[in-house]
Structure formats: structure tokens, C-alpha cells
C-alpha positions in Angstrom: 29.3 16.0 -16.0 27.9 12.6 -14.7 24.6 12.3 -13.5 24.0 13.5 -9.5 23.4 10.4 -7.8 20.2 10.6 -5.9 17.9 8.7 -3.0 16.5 6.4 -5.7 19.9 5.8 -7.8 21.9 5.8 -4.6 21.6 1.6 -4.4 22.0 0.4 -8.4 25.1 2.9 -8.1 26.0 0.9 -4.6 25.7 -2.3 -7.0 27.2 -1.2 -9.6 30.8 0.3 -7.9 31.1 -3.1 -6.0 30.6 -5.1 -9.3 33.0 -3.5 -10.8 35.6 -3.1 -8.3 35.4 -5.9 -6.1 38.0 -8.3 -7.0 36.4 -12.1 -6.5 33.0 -13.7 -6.7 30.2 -10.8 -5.4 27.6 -13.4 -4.6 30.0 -15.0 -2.5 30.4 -12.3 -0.6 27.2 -12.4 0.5 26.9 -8.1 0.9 24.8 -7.1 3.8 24.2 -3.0 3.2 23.1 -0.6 5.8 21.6 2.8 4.8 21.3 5.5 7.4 18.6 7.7 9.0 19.5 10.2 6.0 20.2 7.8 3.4 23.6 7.1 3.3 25.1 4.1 2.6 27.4 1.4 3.7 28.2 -2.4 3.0 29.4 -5.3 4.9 31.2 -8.1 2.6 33.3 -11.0 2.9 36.2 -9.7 1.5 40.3 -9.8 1.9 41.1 -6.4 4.5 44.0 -5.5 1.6 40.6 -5.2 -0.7 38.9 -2.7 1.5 40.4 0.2 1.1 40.7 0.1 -2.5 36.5 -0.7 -2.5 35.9 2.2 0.5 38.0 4.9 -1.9 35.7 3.7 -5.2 32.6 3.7 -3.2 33.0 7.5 -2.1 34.4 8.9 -5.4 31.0 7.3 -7.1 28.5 7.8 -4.4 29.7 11.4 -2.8 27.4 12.1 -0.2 24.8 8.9 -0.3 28.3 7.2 0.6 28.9 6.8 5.0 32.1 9.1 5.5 33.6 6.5 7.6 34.9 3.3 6.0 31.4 2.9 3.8 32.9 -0.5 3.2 33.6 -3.3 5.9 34.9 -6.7 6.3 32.7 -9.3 8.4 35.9 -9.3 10.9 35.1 -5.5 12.0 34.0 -4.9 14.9 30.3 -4.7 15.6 29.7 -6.4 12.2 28.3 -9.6 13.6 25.3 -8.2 15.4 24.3 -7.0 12.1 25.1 -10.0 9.8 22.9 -11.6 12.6 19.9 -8.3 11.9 19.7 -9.3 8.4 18.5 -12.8 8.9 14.9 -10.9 9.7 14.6 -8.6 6.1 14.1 -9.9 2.7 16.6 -10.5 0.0 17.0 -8.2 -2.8 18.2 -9.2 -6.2 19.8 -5.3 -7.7 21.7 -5.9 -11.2 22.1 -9.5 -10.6 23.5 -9.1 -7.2 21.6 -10.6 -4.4 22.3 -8.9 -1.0 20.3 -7.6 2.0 19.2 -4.4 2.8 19.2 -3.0 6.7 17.4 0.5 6.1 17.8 2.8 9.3 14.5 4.5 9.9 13.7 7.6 12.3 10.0 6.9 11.1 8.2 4.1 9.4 10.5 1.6 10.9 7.3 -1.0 11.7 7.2 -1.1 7.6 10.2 -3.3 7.5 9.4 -5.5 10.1 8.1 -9.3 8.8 4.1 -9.7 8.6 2.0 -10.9 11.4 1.2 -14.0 9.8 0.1 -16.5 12.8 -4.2 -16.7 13.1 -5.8 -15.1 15.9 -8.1 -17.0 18.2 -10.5 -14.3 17.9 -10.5 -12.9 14.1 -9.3 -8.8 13.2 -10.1 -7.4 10.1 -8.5 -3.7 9.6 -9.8 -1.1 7.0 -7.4 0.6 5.6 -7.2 3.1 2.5 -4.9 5.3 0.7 -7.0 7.9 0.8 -9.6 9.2 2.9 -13.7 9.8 1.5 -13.9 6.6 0.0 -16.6 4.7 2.3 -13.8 3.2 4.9 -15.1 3.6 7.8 -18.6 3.9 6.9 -18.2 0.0 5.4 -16.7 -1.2 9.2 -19.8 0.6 10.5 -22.4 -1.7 8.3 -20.0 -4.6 9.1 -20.2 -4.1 12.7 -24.0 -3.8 12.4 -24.1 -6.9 10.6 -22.4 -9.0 12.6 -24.2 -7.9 16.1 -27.3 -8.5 14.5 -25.9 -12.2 13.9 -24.7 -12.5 17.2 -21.7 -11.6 17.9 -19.9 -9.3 19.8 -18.1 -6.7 17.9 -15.4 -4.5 19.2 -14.2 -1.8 16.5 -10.9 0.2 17.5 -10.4 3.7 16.0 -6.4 3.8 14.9 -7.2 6.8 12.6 -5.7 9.3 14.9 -5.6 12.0 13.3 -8.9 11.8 11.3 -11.3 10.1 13.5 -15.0 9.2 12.8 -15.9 6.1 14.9 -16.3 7.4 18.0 -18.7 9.7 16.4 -20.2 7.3 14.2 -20.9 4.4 16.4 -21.5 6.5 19.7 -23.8 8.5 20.8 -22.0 11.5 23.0 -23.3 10.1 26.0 -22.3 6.9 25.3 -18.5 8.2 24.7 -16.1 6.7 27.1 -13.6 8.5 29.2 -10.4 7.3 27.4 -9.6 6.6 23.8 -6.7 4.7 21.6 -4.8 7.6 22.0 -4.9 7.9 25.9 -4.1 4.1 25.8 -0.7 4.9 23.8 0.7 7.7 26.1 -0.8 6.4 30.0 0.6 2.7 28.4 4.2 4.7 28.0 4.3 6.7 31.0 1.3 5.6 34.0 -0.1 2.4 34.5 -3.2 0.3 32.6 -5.6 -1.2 35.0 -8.8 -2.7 34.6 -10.5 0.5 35.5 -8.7 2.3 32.7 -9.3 -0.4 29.9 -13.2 -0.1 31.0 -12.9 3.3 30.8 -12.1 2.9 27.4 -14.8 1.2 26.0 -18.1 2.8 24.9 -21.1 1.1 24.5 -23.2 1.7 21.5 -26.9 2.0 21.3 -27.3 1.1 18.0 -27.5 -2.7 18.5 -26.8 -4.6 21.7 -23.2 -6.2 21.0 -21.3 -3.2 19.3 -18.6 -1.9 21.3 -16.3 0.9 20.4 -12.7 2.3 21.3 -12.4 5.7 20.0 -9.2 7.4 18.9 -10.4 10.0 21.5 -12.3 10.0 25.0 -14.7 12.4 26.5 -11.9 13.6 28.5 -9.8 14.8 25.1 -13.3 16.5 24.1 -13.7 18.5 27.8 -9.6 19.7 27.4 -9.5 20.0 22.9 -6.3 22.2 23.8 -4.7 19.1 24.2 -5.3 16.9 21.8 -2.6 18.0 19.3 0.1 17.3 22.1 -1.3 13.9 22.8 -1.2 12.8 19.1 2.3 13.8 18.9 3.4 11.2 21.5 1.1 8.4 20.8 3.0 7.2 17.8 6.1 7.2 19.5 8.6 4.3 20.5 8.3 2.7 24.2 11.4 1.5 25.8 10.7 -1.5 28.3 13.5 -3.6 30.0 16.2 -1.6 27.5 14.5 -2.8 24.3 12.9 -1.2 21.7 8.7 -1.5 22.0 7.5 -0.3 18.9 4.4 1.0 18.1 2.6 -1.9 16.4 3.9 -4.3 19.8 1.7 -1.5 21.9 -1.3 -1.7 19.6 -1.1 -5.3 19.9 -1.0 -5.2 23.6 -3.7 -2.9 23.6 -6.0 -5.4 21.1 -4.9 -8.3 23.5 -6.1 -6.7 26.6 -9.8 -6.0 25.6 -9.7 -9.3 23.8 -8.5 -11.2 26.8 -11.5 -9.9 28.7 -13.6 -12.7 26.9 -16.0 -9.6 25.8 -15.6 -9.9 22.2 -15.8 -12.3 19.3 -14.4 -10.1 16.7 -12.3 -7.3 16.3 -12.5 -4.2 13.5 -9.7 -2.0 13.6 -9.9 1.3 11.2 -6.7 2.4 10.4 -5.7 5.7 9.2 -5.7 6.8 5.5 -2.0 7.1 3.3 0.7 5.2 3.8 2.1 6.5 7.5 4.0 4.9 9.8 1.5 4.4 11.6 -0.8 2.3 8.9 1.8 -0.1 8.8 0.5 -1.8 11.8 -3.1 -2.9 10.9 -1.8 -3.8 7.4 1.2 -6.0 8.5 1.5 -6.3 12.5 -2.0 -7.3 13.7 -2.7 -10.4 11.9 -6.1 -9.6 10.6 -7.4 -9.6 7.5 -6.8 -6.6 5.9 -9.2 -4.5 3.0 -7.8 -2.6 1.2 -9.9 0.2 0.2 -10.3 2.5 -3.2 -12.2 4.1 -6.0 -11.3 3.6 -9.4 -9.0 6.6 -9.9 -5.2 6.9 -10.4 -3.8 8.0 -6.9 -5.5 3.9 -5.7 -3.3 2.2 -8.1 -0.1 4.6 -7.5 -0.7 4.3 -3.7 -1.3 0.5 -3.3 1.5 0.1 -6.4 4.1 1.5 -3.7 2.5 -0.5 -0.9 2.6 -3.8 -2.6 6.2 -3.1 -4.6 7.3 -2.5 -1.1 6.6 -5.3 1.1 7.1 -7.5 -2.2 10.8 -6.2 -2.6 11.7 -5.0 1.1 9.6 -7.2 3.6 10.6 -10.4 4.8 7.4 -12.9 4.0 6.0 -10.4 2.1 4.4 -12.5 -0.4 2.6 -14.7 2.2 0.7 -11.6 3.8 -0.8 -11.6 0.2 -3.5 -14.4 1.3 -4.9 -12.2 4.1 -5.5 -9.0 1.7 -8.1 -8.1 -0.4 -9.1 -4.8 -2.9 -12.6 -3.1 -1.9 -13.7 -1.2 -4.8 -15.8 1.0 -3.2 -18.6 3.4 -4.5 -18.6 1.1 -7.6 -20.8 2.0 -10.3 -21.8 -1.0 -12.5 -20.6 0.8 -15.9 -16.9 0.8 -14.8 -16.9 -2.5 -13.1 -15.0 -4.1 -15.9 -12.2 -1.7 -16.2 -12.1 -1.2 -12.7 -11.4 -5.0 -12.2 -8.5 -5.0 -15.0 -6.9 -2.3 -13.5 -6.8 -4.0 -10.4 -5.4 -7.1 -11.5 -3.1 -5.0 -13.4 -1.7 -4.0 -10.1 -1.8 -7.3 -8.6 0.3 -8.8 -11.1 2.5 -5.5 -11.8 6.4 -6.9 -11.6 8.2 -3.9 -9.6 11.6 -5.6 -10.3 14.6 -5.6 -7.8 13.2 -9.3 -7.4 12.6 -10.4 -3.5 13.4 -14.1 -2.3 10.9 -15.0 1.4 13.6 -17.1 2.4 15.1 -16.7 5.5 19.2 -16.5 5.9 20.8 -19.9 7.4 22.2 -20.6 11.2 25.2 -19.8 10.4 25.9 -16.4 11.3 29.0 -16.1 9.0 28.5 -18.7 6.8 25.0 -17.5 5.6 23.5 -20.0 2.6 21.7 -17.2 0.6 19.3 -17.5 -1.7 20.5 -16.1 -5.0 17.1 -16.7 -7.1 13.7 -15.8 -6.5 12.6 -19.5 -8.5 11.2 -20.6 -5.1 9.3 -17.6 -4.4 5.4 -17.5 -4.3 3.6 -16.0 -7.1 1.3 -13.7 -6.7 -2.4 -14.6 -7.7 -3.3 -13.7 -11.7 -6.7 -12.1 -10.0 -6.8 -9.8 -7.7 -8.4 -10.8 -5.0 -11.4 -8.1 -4.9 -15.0 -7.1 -3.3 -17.4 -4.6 -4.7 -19.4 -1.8 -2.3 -22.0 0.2 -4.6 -22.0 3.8 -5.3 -25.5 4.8 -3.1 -26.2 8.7 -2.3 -27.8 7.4 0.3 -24.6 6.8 2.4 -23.0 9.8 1.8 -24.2 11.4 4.3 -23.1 8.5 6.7 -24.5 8.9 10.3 -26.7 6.0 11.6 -27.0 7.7 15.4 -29.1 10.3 13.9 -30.4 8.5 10.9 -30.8 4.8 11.2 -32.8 4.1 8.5 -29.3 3.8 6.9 -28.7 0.4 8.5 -32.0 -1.3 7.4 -31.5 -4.7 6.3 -33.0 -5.0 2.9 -30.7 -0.9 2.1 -27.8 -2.2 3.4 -27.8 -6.0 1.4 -28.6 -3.8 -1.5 -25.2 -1.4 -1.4 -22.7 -3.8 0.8 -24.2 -7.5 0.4 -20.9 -8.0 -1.5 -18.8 -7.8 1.5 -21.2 -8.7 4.2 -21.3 -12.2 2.5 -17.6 -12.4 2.2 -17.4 -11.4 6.1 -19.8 -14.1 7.1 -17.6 -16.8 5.0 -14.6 -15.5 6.9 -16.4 -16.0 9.9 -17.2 -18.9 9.7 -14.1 -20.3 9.1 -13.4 -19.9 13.2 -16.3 -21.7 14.3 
């Protein structure tokens, strides 16, 4: 009995059936495939309609259920075919077994993780924290930045996207000092009331802790005085707006949302805190902001598997992938000096790891049928040999992190001490908008 085919087998099999059964040059025929909310999966080719049902009958008997019930294989002349030969202009090629094709993946969720990286610089720079797991000094490090940088000068606005974990509010704010709305309230009154001038005030808190830190919350006094509903907020927030009949995803709203209180002339830099894991919802601080994103992590194995699957993915699956790379950088966080070493060869381990499947940033040509493909990655970027990488010290002193009621913890000589690392690198960043 063969092997079952399964999720992760489903495309090599794909591949393999149309190598072996399609009768003239495969790179020619340019393939296209499509795979489905639950995984199935179809392909478009250039290919002679007396081919096709030969190729649709072979493509079912090998791929049984990961193969689309209805004519898994289809000529460019079908109907419909050309709004999606014209889709896959925007997602990365993939090289599978010496076949180079592209890859349209349907998603109910996590569709912002296959859209192409912000890559444009902002007039007013964004850095976003973001970690694959929580407890590792995230949002306590955009805490000591924000401090940092209001005691320089400038006027810091940090946005809470953790949604369903969040601390800045908390953190930053006194509860007096919490506003009315939050991130969350943003995302649904955005979809369904109307955003005013009054309600983007209303959701910005003023902190006490230096003059020049403001805060957006992931949640507003008003979520606090009615906790019954909190749940059913966060279960709409994430979701899909439709405006004019088009699809408004969720990173376009938290872009809007940025845009507005930056448009205010309020601010000079933005901090967004994203949430920890790989969500759907991470995907837009890490790829559809345009900020400079840290990646955060303590020397342990579930950093390395985490960010391994982040960075094999927008590698392999995300069009300009390999140019986001100069905007990203590894915090080792709650660093002790005895494992700095192994720490930093681990990490350039998994900068350099080669996931295979091969990805090309090349976009496809004008021609919607006549597409030039790239069939080599030779042109592609390579990623740096050192990973690009900032140290925060381990120091009991923050765990405990909570400046409102302790704020010895953001004296200048204790904070140089555990974060000058990354307070230096910030002000270099900095700099480079003046």
C-alpha cells in the first residue's frame, strides 16, 4: 500500500504526477496551482485541451482527496483562468523538484501572510515587537524604548496590537489616565459606525510617566466598565472589512488606523507591540506596516523552530521576501553573558538555514499569457552570513516589570545597564530620519 498522501506531501506529489504525465516541456507551461480553503489542489497550465483529461484522471488517482473533484487540471483557455494567471503576478515563485510554478494558497485565515511586504519608508518611523512566544521581555523592552526616546525628545506613540494578551495599557497608563476606546474598538466601530476626531482622541491615553509618551491600548475604559464583552469584541476585530465590494483586510485597517493618529502631526515615532505566535494577526506588524521589526527570543528551542517557520515562509511563499530581511533584526533577550556565544551561532544558524523549495523575488512579466518566468533563483538576494542581532541582559530587576508603581525601573544609569544595547541601535535608527 502506497504512502497516504498528506498536507505536506500533497504539492511534491502535485509535481511529481505532472512531471511524469504531462506530455511536453513543464517549464513551458508555466503551471499556476491553486490550493483551496481545505487544502486541495488544482493546476492551471499551458497545455493542448486533448492533454487535459488524461492529466485531470492521473492527478486524482495520485492525489485522492488533496486533488479538486472538479477538473483539478485546466488549460489557460478555461473560463475564469485569466483573472488568476493575472493573481499570480503578486506571490513568489517556487522551485518543487525542478519545477518552477506559482502557488495561489486559498486562506479562510492568515491570508495577510501571503501578501508582499510593506517595503516603502515611512515619513514617520514604526518599529513593531514581536515574539514567538510570550514572557520573554517584549513589551517590557518597547516600554524602556518609549521612555528613552521621550526623554530625548520625541513624541512617542506605542499601539497595543496584542489583543488577546495585553499589557500596555496597563504598563504605560495609569487607570486614570486610560482612554475610553482601545485598538480593539477602533477595528469593530472602523467596520460598522463611523471614526471621527472625537473617537480617535478618545483613543489615546496620556501617560504620566514622561511628558511625550502616548498610548493606544488594545482595550479602553469602556471594555474595563462592560468585561462581559470583551470576548465578543475580540472575535470581530480580526475580521475582513468589505468597502466599495473589495476585500479590506485586516493589516489595510491597522494601517489606516496608524495613519490617522500619525496624520494628526502628534507623534514622531510609532511602537507597535504585536501579539506573540505566529497568528494571523502578527502578520501585519511583521510584514504590512513598514517598520522595523524585532524579533524577539531567548535562547531555547521553540525561538529557533518558531522564527525557522517564519523565515522558511516568507523566503519560499512571499513575494519580496528576501528584501523585508534588511528591516528585521533578532533580540536575544534576557541574555546571560555565559551563553552569548552559542546563542549567537545558533542564530546565524537560522539566518543562514536553506529551507529548500527555492523562491525567485521576481515578479511575473506584462503579459498576462505569455508570462517570462523566472526558472532559477541565481538572481535572488542572499541572505546575510550574520544574523543581524541585539542583546537585552537577563536583570531580576525587570521581572517584575511595572514602572507606574515602581519607577525606579526606568532610571537612566539601570536601564543603560540591562538595554543600552538596543537603546543605542534605536537612536542610530533614528537618526537616519533627521
Amino acid at each position: 500500500m502506497k504512502n497516504p498522501i498528506r498536507f505536506d506531501t500533497s504539492l511534491p506529489a502535485l509535481v511529481a504526477v505532472l512531471r511524469a504525465d504531462y506530455p511536453g516541456d513543464l517549464a513551458a507551461a508555466q503551471p499556476i496551482v491553486i490550493r483551496d480553503f481545505e487544502g486541495r489542489l488544482g493546476v492551471i497550465l499551458d497545455a493542448p485541451n486533448e492533454d487535459l483529461d488524461g492529466l485531470n484522471r492521473a492527478v486524482i488517482a495520485r492525489l485522492g482527496p488533496y486533488a479538486r473533484p472538479d477538473e483539478p487540471v485546466r488549460g489557460r483557455d478555461a473560463p475564469g483562468v485569466l483573472r488568476l494567471v493575472e493573481e499570480a503576478t503578486s506571490v513568489a515563485s517556487l522551485t518543487i523538484d525542478g519545477v518552477t510554478l506559482r502557488l495561489l494558497d486559498r486562506r479562510i485565515v492568515g491570508a495577510d501572510w501571503m501578501a508582499p511586504p510593506v517595503l516603502e519608508a515611512n515619513q514617520i518611523p514604526r518599529f513593531a515587537f514581536v515574539s514567538i512566544k510570550g514572557g520573554v521581555g517584549r513589551s517590557t523592552a518597547l516600554s524602556i524604548i518609549a521612555a528613552h526616546l521621550a526623554k530625548n525628545g520625541h513624541r512617542v506613540l506605542a499601539v497595543d496590537l496584542d489583543l488577546e494578551a495585553p499589557g500596555l495599557g496597563a504598563t504605560l497608563l495609569e487607570e486614570k489616565e486610560l482612554p475610553l476606546y482601545g485598538v480593539v474598538d477602533w477595528l469593530i466601530e472602523n467596520r460598522l459606525s463611523q471614526i471621527d476626531t472625537r473617537f480617535r482622541a478618545d483613543c489615546i491615553g496620556r501617560s504620566s510617566l514622561l511628558d511625550g509618551v502616548a498610548v493606544v491600548p488594545a482595550f479602553g475604559s469602556q471594555t474595563l466598565d462592560n468585561p462581559a464583552d470583551a470576548l465578543a469584541k475580540i472575535a470581530r476585530a480580526s475580521l475582513e472589512d468589505i468597502r466599495d465590494g473589495a476585500r479590506f483586510a485586516f493589516r489595510d485597517q491597522v494601517r489606516d488606523m496608524i495613519e490617522s493618529f500619525e496624520a494628526t502631526g502628534d507623534f514622531d515615532v510609532v511602537l507597535i507591540d504585536g501579539r506573540a505566535g505566529l497568528h494571523e494577526t502578527t502578520a501585519t506588524p511583521v510584514l504590512g506596516l513598514g517598520a522595523k521589526v524585532l524579533l524577539f527570543g531567548i535562547n531555547e528551542p521553540q525561538t529557533f523552530q518558531g522564527y525557522g517557520f517564519l523565515l522558511a515562509h516568507i523566503r519560499d511563499r512571499v513575494l519580496a521576501g528576501s528584501r523585508w530581511e534588511d528591516n528585521v533584526w533578532f533580540v536575544q533577550a534576557k541574555a546571560d553573558p555565559g551563553d552569548a556565544k552559542a546563542a549567537e551561532e545558533r542564530f546565524n544558524v537560522l539566518w543562514n538555514r536553506d529551507e529548500g523549495g527555492g523562491s525567485s523575488s521576481e515578479s511575473l512579466g506584462p503579459d498576462d499569457l505569455e508570462l517570462d518566468w523566472a526558472d532559477s533563483d541565481a538572481s535572488a538576494p542572499q541572505p546575510k552570513e550574520s544574523a543581524p542581532m541585539l542583546r537585552i541582559l537577563n536583570d531580576e530587576r525587570y521581572r517584575n516589570f511595572n514602572p507606574v508603581m515602581n519607577r525606579t525601573q526606568l532610571d537612566e544609569r539601570l536601564v543603560q545597564s540591562t538595554f543600552g544595547e538596543v537603546l543605542d541601535w534605536v537612536d542610530e535608527q533614528m537618526a537616519l530620519y533627521k
